[in-house]
C-alpha atoms as an extended CHARMM CRD file, in Angstrom:
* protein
*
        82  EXT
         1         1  UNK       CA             -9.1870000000        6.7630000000      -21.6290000000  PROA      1               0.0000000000
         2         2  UNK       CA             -7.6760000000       10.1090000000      -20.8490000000  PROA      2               0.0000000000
         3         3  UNK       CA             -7.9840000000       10.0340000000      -16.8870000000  PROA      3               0.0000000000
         4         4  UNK       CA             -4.4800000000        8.5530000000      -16.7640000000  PROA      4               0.0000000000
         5         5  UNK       CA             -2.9540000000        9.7160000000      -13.4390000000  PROA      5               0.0000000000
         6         6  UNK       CA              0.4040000000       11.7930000000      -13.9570000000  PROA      6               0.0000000000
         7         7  UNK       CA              3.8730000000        9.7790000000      -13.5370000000  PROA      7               0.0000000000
         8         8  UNK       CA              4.4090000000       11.3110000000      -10.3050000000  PROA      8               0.0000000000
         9         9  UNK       CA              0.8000000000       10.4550000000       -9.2150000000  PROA      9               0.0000000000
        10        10  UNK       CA              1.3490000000        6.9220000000       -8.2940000000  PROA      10              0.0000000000
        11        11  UNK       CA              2.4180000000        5.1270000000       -5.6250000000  PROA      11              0.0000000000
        12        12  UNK       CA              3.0460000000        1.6130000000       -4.6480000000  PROA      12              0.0000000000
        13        13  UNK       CA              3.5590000000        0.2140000000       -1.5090000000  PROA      13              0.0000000000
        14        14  UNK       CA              3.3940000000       -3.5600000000        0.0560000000  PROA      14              0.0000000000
        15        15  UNK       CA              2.6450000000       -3.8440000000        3.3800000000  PROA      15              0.0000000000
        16        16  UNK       CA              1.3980000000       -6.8930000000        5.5220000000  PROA      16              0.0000000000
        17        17  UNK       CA             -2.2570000000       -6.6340000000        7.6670000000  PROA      17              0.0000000000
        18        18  UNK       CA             -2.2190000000       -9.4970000000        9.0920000000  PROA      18              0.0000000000
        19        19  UNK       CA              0.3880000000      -12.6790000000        9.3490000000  PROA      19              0.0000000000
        20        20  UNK       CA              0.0340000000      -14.7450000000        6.3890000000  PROA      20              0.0000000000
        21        21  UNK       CA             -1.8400000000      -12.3520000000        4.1170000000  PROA      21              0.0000000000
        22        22  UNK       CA              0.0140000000       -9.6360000000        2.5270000000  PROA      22              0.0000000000
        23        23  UNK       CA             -1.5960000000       -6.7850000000        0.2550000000  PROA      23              0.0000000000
        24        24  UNK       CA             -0.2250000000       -4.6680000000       -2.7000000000  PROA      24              0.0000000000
        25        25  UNK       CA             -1.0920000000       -0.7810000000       -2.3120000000  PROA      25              0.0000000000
        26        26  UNK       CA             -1.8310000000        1.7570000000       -5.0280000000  PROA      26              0.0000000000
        27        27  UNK       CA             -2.2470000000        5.5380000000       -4.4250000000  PROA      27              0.0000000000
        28        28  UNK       CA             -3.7240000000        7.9160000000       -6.8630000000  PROA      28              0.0000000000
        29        29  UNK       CA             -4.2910000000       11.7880000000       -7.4230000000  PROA      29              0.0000000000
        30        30  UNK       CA             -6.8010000000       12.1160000000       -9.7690000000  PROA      30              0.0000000000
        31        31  UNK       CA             -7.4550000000       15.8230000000      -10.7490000000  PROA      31              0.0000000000
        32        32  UNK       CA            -10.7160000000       17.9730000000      -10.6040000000  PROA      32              0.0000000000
        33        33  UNK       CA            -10.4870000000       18.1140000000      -14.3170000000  PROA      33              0.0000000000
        34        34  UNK       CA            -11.9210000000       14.7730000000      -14.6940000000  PROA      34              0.0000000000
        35        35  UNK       CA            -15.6860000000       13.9660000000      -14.3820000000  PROA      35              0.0000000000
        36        36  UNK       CA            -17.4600000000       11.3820000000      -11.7630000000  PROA      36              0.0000000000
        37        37  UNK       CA            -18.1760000000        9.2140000000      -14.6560000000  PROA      37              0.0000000000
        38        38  UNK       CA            -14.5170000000        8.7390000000      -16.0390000000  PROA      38              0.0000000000
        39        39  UNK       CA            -13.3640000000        8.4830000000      -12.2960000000  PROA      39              0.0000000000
        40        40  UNK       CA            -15.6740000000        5.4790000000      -11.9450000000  PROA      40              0.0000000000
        41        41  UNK       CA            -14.7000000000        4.1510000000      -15.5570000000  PROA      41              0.0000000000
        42        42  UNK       CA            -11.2600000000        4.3820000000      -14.5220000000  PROA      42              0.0000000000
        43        43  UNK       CA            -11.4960000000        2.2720000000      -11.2340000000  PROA      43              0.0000000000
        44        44  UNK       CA            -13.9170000000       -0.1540000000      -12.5420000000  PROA      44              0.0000000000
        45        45  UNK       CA            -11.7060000000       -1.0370000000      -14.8320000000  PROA      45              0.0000000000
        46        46  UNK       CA             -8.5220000000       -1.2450000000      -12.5070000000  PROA      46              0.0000000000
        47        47  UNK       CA            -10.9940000000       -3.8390000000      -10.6630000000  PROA      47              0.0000000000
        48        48  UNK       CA            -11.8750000000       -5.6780000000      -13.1500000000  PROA      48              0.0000000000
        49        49  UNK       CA             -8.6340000000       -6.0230000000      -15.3170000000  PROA      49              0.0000000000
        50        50  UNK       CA             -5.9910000000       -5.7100000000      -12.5670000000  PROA      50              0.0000000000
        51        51  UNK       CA             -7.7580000000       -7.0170000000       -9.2340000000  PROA      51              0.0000000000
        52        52  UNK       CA             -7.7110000000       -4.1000000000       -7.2960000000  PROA      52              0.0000000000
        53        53  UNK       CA            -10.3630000000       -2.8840000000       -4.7980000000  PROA      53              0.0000000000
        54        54  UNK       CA            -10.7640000000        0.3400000000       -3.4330000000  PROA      54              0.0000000000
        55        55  UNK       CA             -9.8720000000        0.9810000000        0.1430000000  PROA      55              0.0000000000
        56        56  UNK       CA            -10.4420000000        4.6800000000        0.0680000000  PROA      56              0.0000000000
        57        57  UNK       CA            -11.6080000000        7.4320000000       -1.7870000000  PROA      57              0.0000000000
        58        58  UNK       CA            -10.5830000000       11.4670000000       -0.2380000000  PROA      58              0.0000000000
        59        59  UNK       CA            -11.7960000000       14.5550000000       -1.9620000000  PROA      59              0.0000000000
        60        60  UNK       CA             -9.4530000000       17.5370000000       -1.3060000000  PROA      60              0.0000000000
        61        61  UNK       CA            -11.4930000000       20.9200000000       -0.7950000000  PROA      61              0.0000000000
        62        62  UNK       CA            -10.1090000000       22.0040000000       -4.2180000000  PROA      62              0.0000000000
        63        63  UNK       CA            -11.7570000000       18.5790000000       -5.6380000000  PROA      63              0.0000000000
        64        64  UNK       CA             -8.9860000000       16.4880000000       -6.5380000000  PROA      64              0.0000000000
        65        65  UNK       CA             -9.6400000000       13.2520000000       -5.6960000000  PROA      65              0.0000000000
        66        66  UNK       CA             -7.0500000000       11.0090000000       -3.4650000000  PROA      66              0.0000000000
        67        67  UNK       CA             -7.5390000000        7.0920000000       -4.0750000000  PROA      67              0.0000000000
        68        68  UNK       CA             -6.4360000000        4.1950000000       -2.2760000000  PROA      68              0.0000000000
        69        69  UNK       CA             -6.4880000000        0.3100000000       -4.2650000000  PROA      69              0.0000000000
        70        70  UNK       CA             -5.4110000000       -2.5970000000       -2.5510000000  PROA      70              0.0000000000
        71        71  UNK       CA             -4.6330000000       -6.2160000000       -4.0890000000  PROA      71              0.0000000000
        72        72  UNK       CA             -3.6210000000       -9.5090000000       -2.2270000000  PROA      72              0.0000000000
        73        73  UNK       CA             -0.6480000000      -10.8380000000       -2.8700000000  PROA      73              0.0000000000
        74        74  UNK       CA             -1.0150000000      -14.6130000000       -3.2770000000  PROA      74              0.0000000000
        75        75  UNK       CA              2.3130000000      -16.2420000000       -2.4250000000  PROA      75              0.0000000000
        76        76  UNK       CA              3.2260000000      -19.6580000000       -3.6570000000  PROA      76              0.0000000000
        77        77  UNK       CA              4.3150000000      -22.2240000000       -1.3360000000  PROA      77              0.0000000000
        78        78  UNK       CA              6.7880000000      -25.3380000000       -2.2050000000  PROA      78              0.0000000000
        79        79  UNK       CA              4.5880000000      -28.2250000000       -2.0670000000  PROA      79              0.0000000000
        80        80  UNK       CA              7.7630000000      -30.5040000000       -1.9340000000  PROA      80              0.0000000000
        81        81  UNK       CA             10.8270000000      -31.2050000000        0.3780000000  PROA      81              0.0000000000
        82        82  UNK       CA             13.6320000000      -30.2730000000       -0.2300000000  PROA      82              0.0000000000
């Protein structure tokens, strides 16, 4: 699929809502260029494959499209003592 974001497109960021859950961030800049339908391709299969979920979804008066993903982070804990 061709509605790859550029390199400089993406961010990622981890940040902590609440104590004891913590969530992995994803930002991208999708350009005009790209159709509705590849957009949706595109994050259906970032939810699907790579457990994302979308947070938020801005379209810039010159219609590029601004996306927020979010994932939990699932820490493991030591089950034993030390």
């Amino acid at each position: 699929m061709s509605a790859r974001p550029d390199k400089g497109a993406r961010a990622r960021e981890r940040q902590a809502l609440r104590p004891g859950v913590e969530f992995e961030f994803e930002r991208l800049v999708l350009s005009r260029d790209h159709p509705r339908s590849v957009v949706t391709r595109l994050l259906v299969e970032r939810a699907e494959k790579g457990g994302w979920e979308l947070v938020r979804v801005r379209i810039s008066s010159d219609g590029t499209r601004r996306v927020v993903l979010r994932r939990r982070i699932i820490r493991q804990r030591a089950t034993l003592p030390a």
